[in-house]
N, C-alpha and C positions, 0 to 999 in steps of 0.2 A: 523248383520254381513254384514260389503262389499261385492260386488262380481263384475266384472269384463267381465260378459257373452259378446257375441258380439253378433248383430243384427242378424247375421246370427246363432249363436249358439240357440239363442231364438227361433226358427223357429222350433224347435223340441218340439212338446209335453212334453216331458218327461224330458229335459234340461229347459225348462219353468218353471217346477212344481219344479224343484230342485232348481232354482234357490231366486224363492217364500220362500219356506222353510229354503233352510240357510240367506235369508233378517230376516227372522224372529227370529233369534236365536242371544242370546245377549252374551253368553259365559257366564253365570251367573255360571252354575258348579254342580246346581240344579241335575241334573241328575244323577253327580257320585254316590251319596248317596245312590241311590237309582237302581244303575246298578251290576248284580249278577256277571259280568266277570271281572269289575273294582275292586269291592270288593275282589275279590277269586286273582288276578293275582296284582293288586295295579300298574297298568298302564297305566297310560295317554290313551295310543296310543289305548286301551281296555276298553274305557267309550266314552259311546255317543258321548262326547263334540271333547274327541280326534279322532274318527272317523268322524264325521262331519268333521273336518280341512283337512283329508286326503282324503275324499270323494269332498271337496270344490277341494284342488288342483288336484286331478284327473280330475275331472268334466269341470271343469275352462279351464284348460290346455288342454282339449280336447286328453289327452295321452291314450296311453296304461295303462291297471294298473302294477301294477309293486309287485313282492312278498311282500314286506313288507306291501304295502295298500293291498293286497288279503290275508295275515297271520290275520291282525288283525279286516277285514270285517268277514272272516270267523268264526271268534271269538266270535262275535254277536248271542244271541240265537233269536233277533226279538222278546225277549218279553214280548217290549213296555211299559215297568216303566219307561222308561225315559221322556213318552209320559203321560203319570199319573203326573210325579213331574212335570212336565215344565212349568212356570209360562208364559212363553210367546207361546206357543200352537206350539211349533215345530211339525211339520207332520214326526216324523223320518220315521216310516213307509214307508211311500212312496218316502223317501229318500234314506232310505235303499236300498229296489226294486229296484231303478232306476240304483243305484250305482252296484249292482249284476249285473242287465242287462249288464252294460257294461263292468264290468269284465270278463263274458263269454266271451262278441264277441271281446273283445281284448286281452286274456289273455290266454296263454296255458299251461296249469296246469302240474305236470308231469306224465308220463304215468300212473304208478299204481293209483295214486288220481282221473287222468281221465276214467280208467275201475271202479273202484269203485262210480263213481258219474253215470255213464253211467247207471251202475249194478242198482243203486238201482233207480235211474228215469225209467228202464223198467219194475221192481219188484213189488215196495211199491204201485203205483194209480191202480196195476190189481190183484182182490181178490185170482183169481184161482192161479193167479203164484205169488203172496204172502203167500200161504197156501203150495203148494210144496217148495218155499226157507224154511218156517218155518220146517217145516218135513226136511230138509234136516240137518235145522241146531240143530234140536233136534239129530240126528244121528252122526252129528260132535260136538257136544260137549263135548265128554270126552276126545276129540283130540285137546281143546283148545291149550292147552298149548303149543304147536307146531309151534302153531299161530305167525309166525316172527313179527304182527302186527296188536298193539293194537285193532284197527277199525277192522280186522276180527276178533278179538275175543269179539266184541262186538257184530259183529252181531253172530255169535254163541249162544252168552248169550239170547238174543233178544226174544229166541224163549220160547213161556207159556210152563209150564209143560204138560198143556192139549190143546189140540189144538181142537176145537169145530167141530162139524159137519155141514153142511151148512143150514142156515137155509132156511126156503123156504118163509120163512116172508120176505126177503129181495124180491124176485122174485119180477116184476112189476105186482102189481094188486089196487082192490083196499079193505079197510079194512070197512064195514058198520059199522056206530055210532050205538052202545046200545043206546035207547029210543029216544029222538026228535035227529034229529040233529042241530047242533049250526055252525059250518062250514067246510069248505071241504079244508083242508090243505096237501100240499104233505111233504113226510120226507124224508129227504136227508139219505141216509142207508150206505152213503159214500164206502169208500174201504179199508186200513187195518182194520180200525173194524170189518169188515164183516168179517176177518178171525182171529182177537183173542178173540172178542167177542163176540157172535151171543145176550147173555141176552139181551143188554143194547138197540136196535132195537125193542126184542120180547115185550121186559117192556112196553117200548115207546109206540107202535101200540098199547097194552092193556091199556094202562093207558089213552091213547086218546079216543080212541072208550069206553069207562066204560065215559067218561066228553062229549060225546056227536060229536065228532071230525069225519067228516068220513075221512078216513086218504088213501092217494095215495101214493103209490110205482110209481114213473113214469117212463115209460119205456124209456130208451134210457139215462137218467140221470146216474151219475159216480164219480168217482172222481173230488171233487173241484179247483183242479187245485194247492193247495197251496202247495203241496211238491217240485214240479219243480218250481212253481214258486218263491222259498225263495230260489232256486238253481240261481237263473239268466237267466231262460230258457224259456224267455216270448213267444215262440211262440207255445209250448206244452201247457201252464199253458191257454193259450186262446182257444186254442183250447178243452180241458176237460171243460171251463167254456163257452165258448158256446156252447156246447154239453148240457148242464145243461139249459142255459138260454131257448133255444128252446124244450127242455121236459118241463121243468116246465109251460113256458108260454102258450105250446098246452094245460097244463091239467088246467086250469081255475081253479085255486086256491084263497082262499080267504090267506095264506100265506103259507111259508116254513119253516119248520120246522129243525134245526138242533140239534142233541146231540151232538156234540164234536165241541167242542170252536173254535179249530185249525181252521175246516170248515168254522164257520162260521164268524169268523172275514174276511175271503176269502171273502166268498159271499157276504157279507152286504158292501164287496169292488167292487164287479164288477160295478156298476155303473162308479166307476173312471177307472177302468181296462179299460173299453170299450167309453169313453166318447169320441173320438172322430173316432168313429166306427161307420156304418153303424146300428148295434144293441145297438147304444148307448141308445136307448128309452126303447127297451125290459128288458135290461142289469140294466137302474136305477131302471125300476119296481117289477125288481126280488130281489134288492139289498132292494127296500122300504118296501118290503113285508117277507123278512127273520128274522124269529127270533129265539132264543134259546129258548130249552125246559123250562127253567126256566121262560123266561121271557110271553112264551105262556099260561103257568100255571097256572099267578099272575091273568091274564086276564079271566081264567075260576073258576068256581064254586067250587076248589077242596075241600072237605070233606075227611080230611083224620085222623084215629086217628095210634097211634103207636102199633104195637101187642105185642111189646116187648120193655122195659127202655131201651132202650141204650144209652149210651154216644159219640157221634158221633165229628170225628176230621176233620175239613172241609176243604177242603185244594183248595183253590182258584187260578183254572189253568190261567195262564198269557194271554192266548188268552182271556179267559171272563173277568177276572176284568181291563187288561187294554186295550187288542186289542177293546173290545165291550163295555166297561165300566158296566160292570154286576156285579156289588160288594154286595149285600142284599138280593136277591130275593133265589138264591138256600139253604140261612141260612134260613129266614122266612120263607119261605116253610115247610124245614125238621123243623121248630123249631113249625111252627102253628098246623105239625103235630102230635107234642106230643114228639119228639125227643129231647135228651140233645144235644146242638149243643156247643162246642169247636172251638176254633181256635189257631194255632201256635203263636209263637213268628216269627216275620218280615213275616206276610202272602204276602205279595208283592213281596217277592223274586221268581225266579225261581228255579222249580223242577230236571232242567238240563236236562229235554226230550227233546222241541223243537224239534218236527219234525224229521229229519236226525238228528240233531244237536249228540245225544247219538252214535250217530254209529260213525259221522266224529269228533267228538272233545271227543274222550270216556275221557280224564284226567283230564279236565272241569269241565264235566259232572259226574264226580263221585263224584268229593267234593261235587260241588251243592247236588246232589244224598242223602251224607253223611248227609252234616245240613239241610235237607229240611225235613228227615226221623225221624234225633235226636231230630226236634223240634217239631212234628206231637206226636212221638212216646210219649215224654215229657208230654202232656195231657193224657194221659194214657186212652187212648179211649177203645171202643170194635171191634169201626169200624171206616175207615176213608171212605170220603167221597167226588170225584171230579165229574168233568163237562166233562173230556177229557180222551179219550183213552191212548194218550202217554203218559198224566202224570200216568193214574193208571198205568201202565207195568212198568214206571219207579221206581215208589215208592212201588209197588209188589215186584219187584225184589228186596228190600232189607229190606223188613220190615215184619216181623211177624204176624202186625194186618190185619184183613181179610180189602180190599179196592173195595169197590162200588162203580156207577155210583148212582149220586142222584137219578135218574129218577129210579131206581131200587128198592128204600129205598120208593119213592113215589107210587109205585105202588102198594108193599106190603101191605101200609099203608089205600088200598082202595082196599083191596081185593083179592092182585095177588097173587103167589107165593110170600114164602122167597127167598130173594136170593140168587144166587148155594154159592157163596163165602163167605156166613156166615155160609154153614155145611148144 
């Protein structure tokens, strides 16, 4: 693709890298195929290729955004099949990002959109006041319907049936490895999972410490920054992620440990996030050293056998098989351990969680919701089985079969507890 930038537009980091990325893009189309918003709505202006062009002339033109290029950016769940099909290595990613950036700082959304984007940037990255909105919205849900709008009745819905107690495993400490130890890794314990699921952490720290792992909670570490950050709201999203790089880098880690994909596609980004930062050096070596529980696992000795047949429907969250490219390892795993493993029809699509994306785009998001659920449900599993918090609430919320965190199924598998969510 042509572009147009002027010498002086290049002078900016961030209009640099974008300009990099649409050079690289040939309008092949490659990507509609394989985009769940293009699919679901059949609109140009609603697939990679036709974002990209509106993103070029926003970009280009150095303009304000304007409603129609902020309707159909919005529309974008970020996630990143476009970045899987692309034969010519488009970076949307960071295209995307960059393009949000500058729709916040030039773009004034209308009031109600802007209390509700506000609402949930000061909610979702803080466990305590995520866990009273949820409590609140468990109380206002029989009052749904009242709901002038949509997106408040999503988040109403939002909230588990059971809402967990806190766990004290998340607290900063640290966890001793059973028998020799093999390395000292810190786990990211993140923030809304901390308040809808406490298991999926407890698993985690036991399934580490039983393989040898001494495992750190680091104190001052938080939020990764990726909820505001897919918001356009690059100077919070840096700030929760240098908060993170200097915990981690004080606790002398041999790596980072993430459970939920969302996370860690984030972090294994800060290196770009920060590159021409003052903590650009700390920021690549926390991004070099992050990796997902799957991918920590392959690496250790696990021995696991199954305590029960099950048939298991694996539902592969879009942050891990395309943000991180992690497509084998969490099947292999549940499957070396003795588990039936399944997979849908079009496992590449999106679940419709994405982050906010369920609260702000709830009509989207429910179709996806719909065929993501009809075609899990279709294997006729016992259990399904993901990598991500937002996809499991998403695909809880409407499906009957009990839904696990891998690392939960793995834990059992060597000794832990069953799962709460299998009974």
């Amino acid at each position: 693709m042509q572009t147009n930038f002027t010498e002086e537009q290049l002078k900016d980091p961030g209009t640099k890298r974008a300009n990099e990325i649409l050079r690289s893009c040939v309008h092949c189309g490659f990507c509609t195929a394989t985009c769940p918003t293009y699919q679901v709505l059949g609109d140009e202006l609603d697939s990679p290729r036709g974002r990209i062009y509106l993103m070029k002339d926003m970009l280009e033109n150095d303009r304000p955004a304007d409603a129609k290029t902020v309707k159909h950016i919005d529309r974008c769940l970020s996630c990143l099949a476009c970045m899987s099909t692309c034969p010519s290595g488009v970076h949307y990613m960071h295209l995307v990002d960059h393009a949000r950036a500058h729709i916040e700082k030039t773009y004034k959304r209308p009031l109600f959109e802007r209390i509700l984007r506000n609402t949930l940037a000061r909610i979702l990255p803080y466990p305590g006041r995520f866990r009273l909105a949820l409590l609140a919205a468990k109380i206002g849900r029989p009052f749904k319907s009242l709901m002038p709008d949509a997106r408040l009745r999503a988040m109403l819905e939002m909230a588990p049936k059971r809402i967990p107690p806190v766990s004290r495993n998340d607290d900063p400490q640290t966890f001793a490895p059973k028998g020799q130890a093999k390395m000292r890794v810190a786990l990211m314990t993140g923030c809304a999972q901390k308040a809808l699921n406490t298991d999926i952490n407890d698993a985690t720290i036991r399934l580490l410490t039983r393989l040898g792992c001494e495992v750190v909670v680091a104190d001052g570490a938080g939020c990764c920054g990726a909820l505001v950050h897919h918001m356009g709201r690059e100077d919070e999203s840096h700030r929760f992620a240098e908060t993170n790089i200097k915990a981690w880098s004080a606790s002398e880690v041999d790596a980072i440990v993430i459970n939920t994909s969302g996370c860690g596609t984030t972090v294994k980004d800060y290196g770009h996030m920060f590159r021409n930062d003052p903590l650009a050096d700390s920021a690549a070596d926390i991004s070099a050293k992050t990796m997902d529980i799957s991918e920590l696992l392959e690496k250790l000795d696990l021995q696991a056998e199954a305590p029960e047949d099950l048939r298991i429907a694996y539902h592969a969250a879009c942050s891990l098989q395309h943000g991180q490219q992690i497509k084998a390892a969490p099947k292999t795993l549940l499957k070396n351990a003795g588990f039936e493993v399944v997979e849908p029809k079009d496992p590449h699509l999106c679940c419709g969680s994405a982050g906010t994306y369920n609260l702000m785009q709830p009509e989207i998001s429910a179709q996806l919701k719909a065929r993501k659920v009809a075609t899990l449900e279709a294997k006729d599993p016992d259990v399904i089985a993901a990598g991500n918090i937002g996809c499991m609430m998403q695909i809880g919320s409407a499906s009957g079969v009990p839904i696990v965190h891998t690392v939960e199924l793995l834990d059992w598998a060597t000794g832990g507890p069953r799962p709460r969510a299998l009974g």
